[in-house]
N, C-alpha and C positions, 0 to 999 in steps of 0.2 A: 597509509596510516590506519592502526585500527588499535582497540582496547583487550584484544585477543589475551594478552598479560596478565587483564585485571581479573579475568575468571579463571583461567590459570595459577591465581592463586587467591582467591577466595573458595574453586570447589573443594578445596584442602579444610577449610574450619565447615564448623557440625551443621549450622544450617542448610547448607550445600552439600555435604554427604546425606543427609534425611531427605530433601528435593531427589537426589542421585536414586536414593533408598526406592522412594514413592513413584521413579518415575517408572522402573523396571518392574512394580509391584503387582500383579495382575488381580488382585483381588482389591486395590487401591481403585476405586470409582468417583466420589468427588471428594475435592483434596482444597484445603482452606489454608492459604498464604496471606500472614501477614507481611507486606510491607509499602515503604514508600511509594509512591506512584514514579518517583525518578530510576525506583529500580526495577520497573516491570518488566525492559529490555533485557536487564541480564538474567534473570530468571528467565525471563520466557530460553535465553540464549542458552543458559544450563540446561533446562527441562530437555532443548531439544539435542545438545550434546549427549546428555545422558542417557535417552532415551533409545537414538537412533533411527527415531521412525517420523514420518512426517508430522506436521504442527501446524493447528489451525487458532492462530490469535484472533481474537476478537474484541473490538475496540467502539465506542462509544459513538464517533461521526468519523466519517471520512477523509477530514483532516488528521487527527490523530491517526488514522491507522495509516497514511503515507509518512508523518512524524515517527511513529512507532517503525515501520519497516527500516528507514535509513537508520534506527539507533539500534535493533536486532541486526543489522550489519555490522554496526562497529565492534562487535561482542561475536559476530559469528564471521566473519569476511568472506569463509570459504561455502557459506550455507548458501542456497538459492531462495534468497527470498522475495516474493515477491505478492503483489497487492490485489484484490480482484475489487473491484470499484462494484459501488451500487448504480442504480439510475440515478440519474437527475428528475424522473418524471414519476409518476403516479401509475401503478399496476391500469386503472381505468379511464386514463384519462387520456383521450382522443390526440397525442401525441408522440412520438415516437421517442426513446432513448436515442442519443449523439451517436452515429457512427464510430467516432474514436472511444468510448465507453461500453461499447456492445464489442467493437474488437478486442478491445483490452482483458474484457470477461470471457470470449469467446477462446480466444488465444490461452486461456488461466483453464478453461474446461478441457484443451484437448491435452494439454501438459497434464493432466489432474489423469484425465482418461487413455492417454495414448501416450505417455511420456519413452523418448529414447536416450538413451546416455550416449549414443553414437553422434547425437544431431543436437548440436548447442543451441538451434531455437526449438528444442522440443523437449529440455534436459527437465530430471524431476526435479519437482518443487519439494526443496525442505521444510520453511517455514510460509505459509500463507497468512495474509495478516489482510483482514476484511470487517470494515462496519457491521453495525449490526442490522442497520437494515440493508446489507448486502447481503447477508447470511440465511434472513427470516423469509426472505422472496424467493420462491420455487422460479425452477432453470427449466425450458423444455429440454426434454430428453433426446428429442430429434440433431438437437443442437450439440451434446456429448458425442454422437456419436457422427453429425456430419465430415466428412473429407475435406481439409483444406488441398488448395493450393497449392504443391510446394514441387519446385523447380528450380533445375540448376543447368549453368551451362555445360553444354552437350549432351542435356535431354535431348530425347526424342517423343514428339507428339506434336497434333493437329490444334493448330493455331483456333481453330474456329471451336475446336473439343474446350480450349484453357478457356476462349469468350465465354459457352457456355455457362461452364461451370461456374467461375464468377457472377456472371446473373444470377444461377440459380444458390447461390452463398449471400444473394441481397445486394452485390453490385448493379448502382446502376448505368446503364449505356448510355454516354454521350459523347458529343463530339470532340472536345476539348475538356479531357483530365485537370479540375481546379480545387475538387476536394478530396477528403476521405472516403471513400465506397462508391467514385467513380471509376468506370473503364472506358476505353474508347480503342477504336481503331483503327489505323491506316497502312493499305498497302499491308506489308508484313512485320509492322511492330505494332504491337499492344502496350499499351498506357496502362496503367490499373496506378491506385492508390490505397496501399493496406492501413487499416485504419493501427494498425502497430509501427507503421517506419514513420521517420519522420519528414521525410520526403518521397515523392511520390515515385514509382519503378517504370523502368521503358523496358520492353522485353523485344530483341532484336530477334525474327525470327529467317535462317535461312532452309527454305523448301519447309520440310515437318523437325528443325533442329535448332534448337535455342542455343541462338550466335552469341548474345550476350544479355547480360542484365544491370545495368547502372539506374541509380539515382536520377531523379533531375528534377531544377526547380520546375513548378507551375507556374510561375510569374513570367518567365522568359523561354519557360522550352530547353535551357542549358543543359548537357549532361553534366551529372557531376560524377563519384565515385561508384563503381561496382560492386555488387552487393556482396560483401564475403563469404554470408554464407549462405548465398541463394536466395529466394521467395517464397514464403510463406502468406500463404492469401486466404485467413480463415473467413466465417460469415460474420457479416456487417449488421446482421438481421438477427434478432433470437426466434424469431418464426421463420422456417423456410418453406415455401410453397411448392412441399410436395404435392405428387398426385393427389395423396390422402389429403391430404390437410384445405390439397380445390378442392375436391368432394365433398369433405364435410362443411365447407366454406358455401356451397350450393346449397346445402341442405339447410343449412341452419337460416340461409336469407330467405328460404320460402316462409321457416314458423316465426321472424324475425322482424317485422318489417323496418321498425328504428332501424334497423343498420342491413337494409337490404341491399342497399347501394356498396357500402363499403365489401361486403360479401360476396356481392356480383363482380366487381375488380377482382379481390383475390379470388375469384375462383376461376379467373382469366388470365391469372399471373401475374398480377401486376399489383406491386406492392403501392401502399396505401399509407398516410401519414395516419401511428394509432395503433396501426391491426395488429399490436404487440397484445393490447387492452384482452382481444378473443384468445391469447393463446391458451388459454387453461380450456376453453372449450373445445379448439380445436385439436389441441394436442394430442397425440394417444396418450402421453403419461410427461408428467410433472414429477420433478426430482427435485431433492432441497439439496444444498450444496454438501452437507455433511453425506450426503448418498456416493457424491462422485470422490469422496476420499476414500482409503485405505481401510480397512477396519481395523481397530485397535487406535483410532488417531486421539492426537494430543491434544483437546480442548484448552484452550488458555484464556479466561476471561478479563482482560484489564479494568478494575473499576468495577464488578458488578453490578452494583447499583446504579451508578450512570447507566450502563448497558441497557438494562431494564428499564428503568426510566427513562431512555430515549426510545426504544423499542415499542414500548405502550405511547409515546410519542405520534412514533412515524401511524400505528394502527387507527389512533384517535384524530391522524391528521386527514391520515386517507376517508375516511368515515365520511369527518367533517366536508368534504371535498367533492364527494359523491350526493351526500346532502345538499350543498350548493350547488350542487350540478341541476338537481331535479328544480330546486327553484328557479333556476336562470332559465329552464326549460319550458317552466309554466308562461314566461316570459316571452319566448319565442326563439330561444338559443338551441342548440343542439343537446336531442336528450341524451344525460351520460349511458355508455355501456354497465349497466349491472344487473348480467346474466350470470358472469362467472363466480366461482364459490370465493371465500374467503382471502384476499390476494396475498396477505402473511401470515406466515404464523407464528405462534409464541416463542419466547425464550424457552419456556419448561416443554415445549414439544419439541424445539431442538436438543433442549437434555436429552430427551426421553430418547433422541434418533441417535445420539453419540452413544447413550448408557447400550442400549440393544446391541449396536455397533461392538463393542467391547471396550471403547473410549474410555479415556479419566478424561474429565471434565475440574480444572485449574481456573479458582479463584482470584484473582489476587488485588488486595483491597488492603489502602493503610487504614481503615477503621478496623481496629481490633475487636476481630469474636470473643465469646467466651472462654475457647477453646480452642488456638488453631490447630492445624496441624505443622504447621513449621512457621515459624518468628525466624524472618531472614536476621533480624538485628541491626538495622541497621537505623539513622539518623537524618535530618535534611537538614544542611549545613545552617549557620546564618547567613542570610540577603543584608551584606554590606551596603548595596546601597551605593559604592562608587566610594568608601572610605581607605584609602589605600594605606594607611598606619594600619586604623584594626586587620584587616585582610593579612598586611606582611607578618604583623603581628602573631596572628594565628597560625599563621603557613610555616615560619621562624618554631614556633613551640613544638608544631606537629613534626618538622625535620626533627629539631632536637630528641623526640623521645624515639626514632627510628620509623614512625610510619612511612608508608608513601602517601604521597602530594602526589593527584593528577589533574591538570588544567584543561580543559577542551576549549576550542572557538571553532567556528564553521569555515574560518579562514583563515590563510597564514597570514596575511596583514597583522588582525589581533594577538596573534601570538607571536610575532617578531617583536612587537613592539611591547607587547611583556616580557620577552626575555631581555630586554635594553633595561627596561622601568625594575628589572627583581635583580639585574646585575646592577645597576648606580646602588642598590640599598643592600647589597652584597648576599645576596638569596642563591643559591646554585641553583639555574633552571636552565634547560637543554631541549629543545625542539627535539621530537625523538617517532623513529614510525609505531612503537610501542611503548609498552611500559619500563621505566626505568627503574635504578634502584632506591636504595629507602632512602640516599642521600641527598638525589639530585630534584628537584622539581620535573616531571615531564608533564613538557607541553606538546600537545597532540589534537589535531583536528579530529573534531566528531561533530555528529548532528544531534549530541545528548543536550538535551533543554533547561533539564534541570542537577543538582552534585545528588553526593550524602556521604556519608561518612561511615564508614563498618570501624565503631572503637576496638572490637573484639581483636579483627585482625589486622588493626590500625593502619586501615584505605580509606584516603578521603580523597574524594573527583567532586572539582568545581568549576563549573562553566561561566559564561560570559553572564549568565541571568543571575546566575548569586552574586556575580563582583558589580556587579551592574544594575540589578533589577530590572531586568530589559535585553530585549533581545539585540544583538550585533546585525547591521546585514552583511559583516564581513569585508568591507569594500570599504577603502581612505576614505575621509571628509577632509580634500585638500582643505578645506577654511576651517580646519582645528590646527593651531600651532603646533610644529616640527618639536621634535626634542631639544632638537641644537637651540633653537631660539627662547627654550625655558631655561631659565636660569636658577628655579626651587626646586632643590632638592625635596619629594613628598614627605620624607624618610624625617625631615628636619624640622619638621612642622610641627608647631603647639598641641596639644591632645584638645580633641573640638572640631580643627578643622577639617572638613570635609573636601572629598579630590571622588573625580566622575573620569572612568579610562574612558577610552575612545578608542576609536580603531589606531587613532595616531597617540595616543600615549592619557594620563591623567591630567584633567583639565581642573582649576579649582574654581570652586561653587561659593 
């Protein structure tokens, strides 16, 4: 299922030809869209049709931008896109980023810098869709350019060469494989768990020849399925402990002493809860993400203002953080790390890295400028609220003048059970993998959260939150009444009364 359809014929009227216009425009550097926030996905999804070239969305927290990724799917199906996560933790603070989070990023950096169209876990990325404080935090360099992992059966190589290498990517060695960025070994199979699969890998090895590669739980040791397309084993670590990086890990504990200890580890190889906090000292070179894209990339900002205002957020949070840190330390806590410079940086010196770049840099904000550069034109329906007259009501008038009706749910439950609820009140709707014609209702799963309506070129897309006000989680409520056991027709009902769907049909209130 996808809404591939709806842009399809929206890039045909003029707000979509002028997007088309600006996106191929080289002398076009920052570009001011107004529109809804429900249509940020298919803009962003135009820009990056039109365009051709990769696309970096930028999104307000981190929730949205995985919300945002699945809804630039449904508008692109055939595009790669995909999310690079921030930390969980603080540039300074004596803890380490999650395994599964440093893989996820690290896995996004060699796609960005080493991408193969031959090798489907290494294909380029079209769209990348990233917070903003995923964005503002510099990546060590070391980390771009480190070697994964990556094996298939009927390699050939030394079993004890792959152990290294793992360790030295930030796996650690034990005996029994139970999380993310474990390895272990016995005899001649190696365990590893990459913090990208979602079960952990057994690598069967016979003499220097990888016999096989399967799946298996950690709970019980079971094999399960063979990995299709081999192993990919990037770093778990965004600091790797090179030579370099012991060395200067030596030097810096002699003029250092707060963190002599920690220093003295790493520069014995042995990785430390934290020692992410040194990476800007120890690094050779710190790179912001906008470095490891393409030049000429597609800046797309959702929300500016949110952006920015989370952004000076995250700056003023870390501040705060480090300040707390020195009191707790007058205390008798551990004193924070703050040797290193600046741990983010601004929105407008990520402009300034795109503009250099030869980047456009894409606004798009429903508070209206003085002056955009393109009015998509578009509308955000009414929030029925669960009133199923006005709704049909509405849906009835839009057929009649020839627009299209498009309904989304996150699941076919809700939309089975609308196509029952719009056929009793005689509505033409048809479950459909795309967009239908102007006649019929199509209902189509998406992860779009919120409608809107284009009058110009009479498209109107409404989800489960406009009929609803409230999100579906997609899944029955066996203890809401069957169809068969309602005996009211909604259709039949006095003007007033109000009806709430449900995944099992309209319930009245």
């Amino acid at each position: 299922m996808s809404l591939r359809g709806l842009l399809d014929i929206l890039e045909r009227q003029q707000p979509f030809t002028r997007l088309n216009e600006l996106a191929t425009d080289s002398s076009a550097s920052l570009i001011d869209v107004h529109c809804p926030t429900s249509t940020h996905p298919l803009v962003t999804a135009a820009v990056e049709r039109a365009s051709g070239a990769p696309l970096l969305l930028v999104t307000a927290s981190g929730q949205s931008a995985e919300d945002m990724a699945a809804m630039v799917r449904d508008y692109a199906p055939d595009a790669e896109v995909v999310v690079f996560p921030s930390w969980e933790t603080l540039p300074h603070e004596r803890l380490s980023p999650s395994a599964d989070t440093v893989g996820r990023r690290t896995a996004v950096v060699r796609r960005l810098t080493a991408s193969d169209e031959a090798d489907p876990l290494l294909a380029p990325i079209d769209v990348l869709v990233a917070s903003v404080r995923a964005v503002i935090q510099p990546i060590v360099r070391e980390v771009a350019d480190a070697q994964p992992v990556r094996l298939h059966e009927g390699d050939h190589c030394e079993l004890t060469d792959v152990v290294d290498r793992l360790v030295e990517l930030g796996y650690e060695r034990v005996d029994l494989v139970e999380r993310r960025g474990h390895v272990g070994v016995r005899g001649g199979i190696v365990d590893v768990f990459p913090a990208t699969e979602e079960h952990a890998v057994r690598i069967e090895f016979w003499g220097d020849e990888v016999e096989s590669l399967r799946h298996f739980a950690v709970s019980d040791q079971r094999s399960l399925e063979p990995l299709e397309h081999g192993l990919l084993a990037g770093p778990v670590r965004e600091l790797l402990l090179t030579d370099e990086v012991r060395a200067r890990a030596r030097e810096l504990g002699e003029h250092a002493p707060v963190i002599a200890e920690m220093c003295a580890s790493l520069a014995e190889g042995v990785c430390v809860e934290g020692m992410e906090s040194l990476a800007s000292v120890l690094s050779a070179q710190m790179v912001t993400l906008l470095e490891l894209l393409p030049r000429g990339i597609q800046v797309v900002v959702s929300e500016p203002e949110r952006v920015k205002a989370r952004a000076a957020d995250v700056l003023r949070t870390a501040e705060e953080f480090l300040q707390a840190g020195w009191h707790n330390a007058a205390v008798g806590a551990d004193v924070p790390i703050d040797i290193a410079p600046a741990p983010y940086l601004t929105v407008d010196e990520v402009m300034a890295t795109a503009m250099t770049r030869g980047g456009r840099w894409w606004e798009l904000s429903s508070l209206r400028s003085p002056d955009p550069d393109v009015d998509i034109g578009a509308v955000v329906p009414e929030a029925y609220r669960g009133d199923a007259s006005v709704a049909f009501g509405d849906i009835r008038q839009w057929l009649g003048t020839g627009s299209r009706v498009i309904i989304t749910a996150r699941g076919h439950g809700p939309l089975d059970r609308l196509a029952e609820e719009m056929a009793d009140a005689d509505i033409p709707a048809r479950s459909s993998p795309d967009v239908e014609s102007e006649a019929v209702v199509s209902l189509i799963r998406s992860a779009a959260v919120d409608g809107f309506i284009f009058p110009a070129a009479g498209v109107v897309l409404l989800t489960e939150t406009d009929l609803l006000g409230q999100r579906s989680t997609g899944k029955a409520d066996a203890r809401m009444p069957s169809r068969r056991r309602r005996t009211v027709d909604p259709m039949s009902l006095k003007p007033g009364t109000s009806w709430s769907m449900s995944t099992m049909g309209w319930a009245s209130t």
